[in-house]
N, C-alpha and C positions, 0 to 999 in steps of 0.2 A: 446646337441648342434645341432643347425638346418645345417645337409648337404645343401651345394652348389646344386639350380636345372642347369640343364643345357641341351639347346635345341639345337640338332643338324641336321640341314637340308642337305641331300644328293643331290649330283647335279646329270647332267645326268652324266659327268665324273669318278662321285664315281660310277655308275653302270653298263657304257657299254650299249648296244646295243640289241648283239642276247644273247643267254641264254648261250651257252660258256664265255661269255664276262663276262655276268653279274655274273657266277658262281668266277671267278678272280678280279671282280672289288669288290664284297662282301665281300672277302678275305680282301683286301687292306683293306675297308673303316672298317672292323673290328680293325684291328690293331691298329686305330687313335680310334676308339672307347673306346679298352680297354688300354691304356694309361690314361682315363680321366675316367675311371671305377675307377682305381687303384688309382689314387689321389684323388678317397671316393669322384665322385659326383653324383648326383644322373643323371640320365643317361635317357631322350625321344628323340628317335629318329624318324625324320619324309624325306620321300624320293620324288625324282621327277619318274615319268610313263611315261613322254613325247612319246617314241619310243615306250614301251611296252602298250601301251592302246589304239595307233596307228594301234600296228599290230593285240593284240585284235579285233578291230573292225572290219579294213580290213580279216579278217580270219571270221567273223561271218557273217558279208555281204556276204561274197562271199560263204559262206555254204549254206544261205538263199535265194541267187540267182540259185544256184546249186538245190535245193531241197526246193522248193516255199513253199513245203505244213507246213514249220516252219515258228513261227515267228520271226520277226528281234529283234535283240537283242539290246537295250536300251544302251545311255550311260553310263548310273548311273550303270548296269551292269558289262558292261566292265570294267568299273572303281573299280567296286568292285573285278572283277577276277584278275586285276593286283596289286591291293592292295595283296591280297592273295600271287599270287604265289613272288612278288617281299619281300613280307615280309617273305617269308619260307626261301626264298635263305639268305637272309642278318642275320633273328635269327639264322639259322642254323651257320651261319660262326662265328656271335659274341659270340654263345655259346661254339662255339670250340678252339676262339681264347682266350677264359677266363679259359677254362678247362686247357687249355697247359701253364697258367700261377696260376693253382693252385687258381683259383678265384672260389666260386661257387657261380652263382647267377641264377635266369631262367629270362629268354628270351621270352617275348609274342610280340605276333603281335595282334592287336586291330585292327579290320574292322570300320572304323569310317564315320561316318553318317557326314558333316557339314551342316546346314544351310544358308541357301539365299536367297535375299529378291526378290521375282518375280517379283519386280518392279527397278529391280537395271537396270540402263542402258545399261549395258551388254548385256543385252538380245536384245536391240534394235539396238544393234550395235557389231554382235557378229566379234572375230578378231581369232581363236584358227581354224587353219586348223588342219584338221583331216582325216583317210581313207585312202583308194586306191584314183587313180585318176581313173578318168568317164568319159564315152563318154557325148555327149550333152543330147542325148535320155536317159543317169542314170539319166543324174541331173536333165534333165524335173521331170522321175518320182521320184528325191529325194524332189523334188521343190512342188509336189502335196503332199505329204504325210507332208508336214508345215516345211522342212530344209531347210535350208539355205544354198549355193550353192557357188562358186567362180568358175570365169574362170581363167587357169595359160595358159603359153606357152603351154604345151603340154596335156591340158586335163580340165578337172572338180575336184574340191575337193568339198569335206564338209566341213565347218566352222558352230563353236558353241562358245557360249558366254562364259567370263572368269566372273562372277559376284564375288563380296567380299564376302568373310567368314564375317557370322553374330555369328556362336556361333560352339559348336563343343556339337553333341548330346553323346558322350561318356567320357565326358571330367572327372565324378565321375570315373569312372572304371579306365580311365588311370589315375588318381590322388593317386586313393588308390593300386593299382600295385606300381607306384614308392615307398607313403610312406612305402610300404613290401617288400622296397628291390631290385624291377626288374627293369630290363631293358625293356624300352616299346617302341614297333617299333608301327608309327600312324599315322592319317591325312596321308597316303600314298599318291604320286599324287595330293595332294591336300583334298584327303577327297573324299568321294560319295557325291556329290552336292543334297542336296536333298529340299523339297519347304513344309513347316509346314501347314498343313491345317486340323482347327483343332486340335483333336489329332493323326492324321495319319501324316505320312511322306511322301512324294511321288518324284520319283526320278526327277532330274532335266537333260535336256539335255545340258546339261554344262561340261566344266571343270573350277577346281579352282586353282588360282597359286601357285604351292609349295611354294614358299617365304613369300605368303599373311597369307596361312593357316598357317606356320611355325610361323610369328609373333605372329598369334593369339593363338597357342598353346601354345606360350611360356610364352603370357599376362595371358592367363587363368590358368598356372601353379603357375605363379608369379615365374619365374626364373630368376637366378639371371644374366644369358647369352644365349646369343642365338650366334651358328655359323652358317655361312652360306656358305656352300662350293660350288667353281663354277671352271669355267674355268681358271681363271685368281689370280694371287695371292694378287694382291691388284686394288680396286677402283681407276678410273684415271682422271685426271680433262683431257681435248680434247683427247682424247681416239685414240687411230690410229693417229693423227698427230705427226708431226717433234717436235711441242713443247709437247707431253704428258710427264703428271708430277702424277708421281702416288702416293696416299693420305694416309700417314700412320695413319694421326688421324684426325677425325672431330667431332665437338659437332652437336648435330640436328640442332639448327639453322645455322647451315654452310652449312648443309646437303640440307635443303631447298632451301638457294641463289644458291646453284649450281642445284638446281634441275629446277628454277625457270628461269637460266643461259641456261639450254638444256644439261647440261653436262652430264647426264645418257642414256644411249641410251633405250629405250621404246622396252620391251621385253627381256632385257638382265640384264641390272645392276640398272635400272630405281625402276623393283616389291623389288629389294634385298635393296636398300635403302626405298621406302617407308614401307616395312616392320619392316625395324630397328626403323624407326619415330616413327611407331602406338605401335609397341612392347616397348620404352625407356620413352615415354609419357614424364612426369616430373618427372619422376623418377630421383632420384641422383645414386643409385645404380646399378640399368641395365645397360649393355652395349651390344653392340656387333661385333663379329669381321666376317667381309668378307676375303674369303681364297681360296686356292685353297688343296687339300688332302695331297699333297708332303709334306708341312710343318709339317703336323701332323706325319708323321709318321715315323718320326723321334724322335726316343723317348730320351728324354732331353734337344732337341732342345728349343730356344725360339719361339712362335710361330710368326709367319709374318704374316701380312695381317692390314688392313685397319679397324682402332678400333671407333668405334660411339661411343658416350656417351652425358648425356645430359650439 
């Protein structure tokens, strides 16, 4: 009998901040992990880097300002070092929170390559601040070397393009890990943005959004759920107003009218619904549920949160 797939996206919430944080948020987000280990499903987990690919960068920059004669270190890099160290903290804790319940399963974390179409709008319109802030004279010279710049109140950032996941290059590897049983942490961050030329790969100065990649990890698994964990425990039709009305169930076309209404706010709840869209297609079976971690981890709780379907 075919196990249950099931895809679960970590917010920044499931992981905290600085590396104390993240050592106790992995902890947490373990616990809701192996509760749905133990009810036999098959178990990809994919996480957000927001804060940690941030400080990546800003720590490489400022090495490479400190000590000219290196070079600068690429996004697609960065991004690949917090896939890394954010994927060691999290298997590490899910393999201990499985031990302590007599589970034995392994635990990989998969460095994952996605693809993006260098012609995707994004690029022409990038919205993703990133870094230290700058004086004028950084962002001049960040502005020569072909970045993209923003002026804030109190300084210069970087900003780089969110383009959509087109395909996910490691998607055999984590396919045949799940059918053997593991647990597969992936698409970290979004994935390494990377641009197909040819038959090489080459990094992209981009980030991609956890939510987008998640949907598409979970299309390309053919699972039969996807979670999506965040701040908040359910989607709300006027969000922060005196009338908000929070949405325990919607079919996609509902999804739509309200998307179409302005009711998602652009950057927060906006990628987490069009990811449920692209993920539930015309499917009658997919669903998925937006949540926040508290629910989960509570073990025999029903869960709460805001269920899509089509």
């Amino acid at each position: 009998m075919r196990k249950k797939k099931i895809v679960i996206a970590l917010g920044h919430d499931a992981l905290g901040t600085t590396l104390p944080e993240q050592k106790v948020a992995t902890k947490r987000a373990a616990k809701a992990v192996a509760d749905l280990i133990k009810d036999d499903y098959q178990v990809a987990i994919t996480h957000s880097n927001g804060p940690q690919v941030g400080m990546i960068h800003t720590a490489m920059a400022e090495f490479c300002r400190i000590y000219p004669e290196y070079t600068a270190t690429p996004m697609s890099v960065c991004s690949a070092m917090s896939q890394g160290y954010i994927g060691y903290d999290l298997q590490n804790a899910i393999r201990t929170e499985l031990l302590s319940r007599g589970i034995y399963k392994t635990v990989s974390t998969i460095l994952t390559q996605v693809c993006v179409d260098p012609y995707d709008d994004a690029f022409y319109h990038p919205t993703k601040v990133i870094g230290r802030k700058m004086t004028e004279e950084d962002a001049e010279a960040e502005e020569k070397k072909g970045n993209h710049v923003v002026q804030e109140a109190d300084g210069y950032r970087r900003i780089v393009a969110a383009p959509k996941p087109m395909d996910i290059v490691e998607i055999d590897a984590i396919r045949a890990l799940l059918d053997a049983g593991q647990v597969v942490v992936a698409c970290g961050g979004g994935g390494i943005p990377v641009l197909m030329q040819h038959h090489k790969l080459k990094g992209a100065s981009a980030v991609i959004e956890k939510d987008s990649v998640a949907g598409k990890l979970a299309d390309l698994l053919d699972a039969d759920r996807l979670v999506i964990l965040t701040g908040v425990e359910k989607a709300c039709l006027n969000f922060g107003k005196e009338n908000e009305q929070p949405i325990d169930e919607m079919t996609v076309a509902q999804a739509k009218e309200y998307m179409a209404e302005g009711q998602f706010e652009d950057g927060t709840m906006l990628p987490k619904i069009e990811a449920a869209i692209s993920f539930i297609g015309n499917s009658a079976v997919r669903s998925v549920l937006i949540t926040k971690l508290a629910p989960l981890e509570e073990e025999g709780k029903q869960l709460l949160g805001t269920v899509i379907h089509k």
